[in-house]
N, C-alpha and C positions, 0 to 999 in steps of 0.2 A: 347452594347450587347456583348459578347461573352468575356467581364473577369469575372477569376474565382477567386472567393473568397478563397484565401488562409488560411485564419485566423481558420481555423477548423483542416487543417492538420497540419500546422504551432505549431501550439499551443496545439493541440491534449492532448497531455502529461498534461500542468497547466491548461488544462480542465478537463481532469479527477482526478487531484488531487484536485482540486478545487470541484468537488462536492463531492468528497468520504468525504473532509472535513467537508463542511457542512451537511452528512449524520451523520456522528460522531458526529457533535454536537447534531444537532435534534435527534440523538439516546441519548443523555445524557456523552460522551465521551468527556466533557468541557478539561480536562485538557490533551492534545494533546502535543507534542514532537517531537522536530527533530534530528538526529543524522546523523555527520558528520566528520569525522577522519582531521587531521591535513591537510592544502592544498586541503582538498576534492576528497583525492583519489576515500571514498566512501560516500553515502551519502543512507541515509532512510528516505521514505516519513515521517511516523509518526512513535511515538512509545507511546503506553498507557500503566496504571498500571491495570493488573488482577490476584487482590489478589495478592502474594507477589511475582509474576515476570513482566517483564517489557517483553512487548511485540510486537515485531518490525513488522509494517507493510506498504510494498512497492505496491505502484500504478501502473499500468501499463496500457497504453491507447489498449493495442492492444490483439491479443491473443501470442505473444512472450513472452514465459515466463522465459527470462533469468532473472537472478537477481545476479550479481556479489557482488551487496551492502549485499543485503541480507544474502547472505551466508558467508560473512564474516563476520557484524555482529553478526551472531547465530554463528558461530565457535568460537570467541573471548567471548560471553559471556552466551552462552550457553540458553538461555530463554526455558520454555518447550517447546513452538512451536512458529513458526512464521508465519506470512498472506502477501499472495501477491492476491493483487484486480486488477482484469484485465477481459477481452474480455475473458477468458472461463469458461467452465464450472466449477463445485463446484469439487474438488480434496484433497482428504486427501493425504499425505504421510507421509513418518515418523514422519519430524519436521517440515511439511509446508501446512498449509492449502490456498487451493486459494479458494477465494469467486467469485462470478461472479459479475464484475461492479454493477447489478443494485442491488443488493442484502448487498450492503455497510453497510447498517443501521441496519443490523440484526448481524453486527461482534460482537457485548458484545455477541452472541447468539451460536456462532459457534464451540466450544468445548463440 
């Protein structure tokens, strides 16, 4: 009695990418992508193609929405927007839309 099961904070993170994953496919987003710079300074969950740009999209278990990866990928290659899926609410800004976690499978949808 009284141990706590770790494996939910622990892991938090390759859980939530791990179902935003399979939201993407079950939405039809078969051909899924990762990017990561030399040494893995930075790294992007996935990146899909929509229509002729490629479009980087970072995971995030919590509602902290930093994204270091992110924004240097879109500085280095410009895409017209990019998506970070996380614990908040739905947010446009200039070149970054955030979806709310459960809301994953509706990203072909979000432009």
């Amino acid at each position: 009695m009284g141990h706590h099961n770790t494996a939910f904070t622990e892991f938090k993170g390759a859980l939530a990418e791990q179902y935003v994953l399979q939201e993407l496919m079950a939405a039809g987003r078969v051909k899924l992508y990762y990017f990561t710079t030399e040494k893995s300074a930075y790294e992007v969950d996935f990146l899909y193609q929509d229509r002729s740009d490629v479009i980087p999209v970072e995971v995030k278990a919590e509602t902290n929405l930093r994204a270091k990866s992110l924004k240097y990928y879109v500085e280095k290659y410009k895409p017209r927007y990019a998506v970070r899926i996380s614990m908040s609410s739905y947010i446009k800004q200039d070149w970054l839309i955030n979806v709310p976690l459960y809301a994953a499978s509706c990203l072909p949808d979000v432009e």
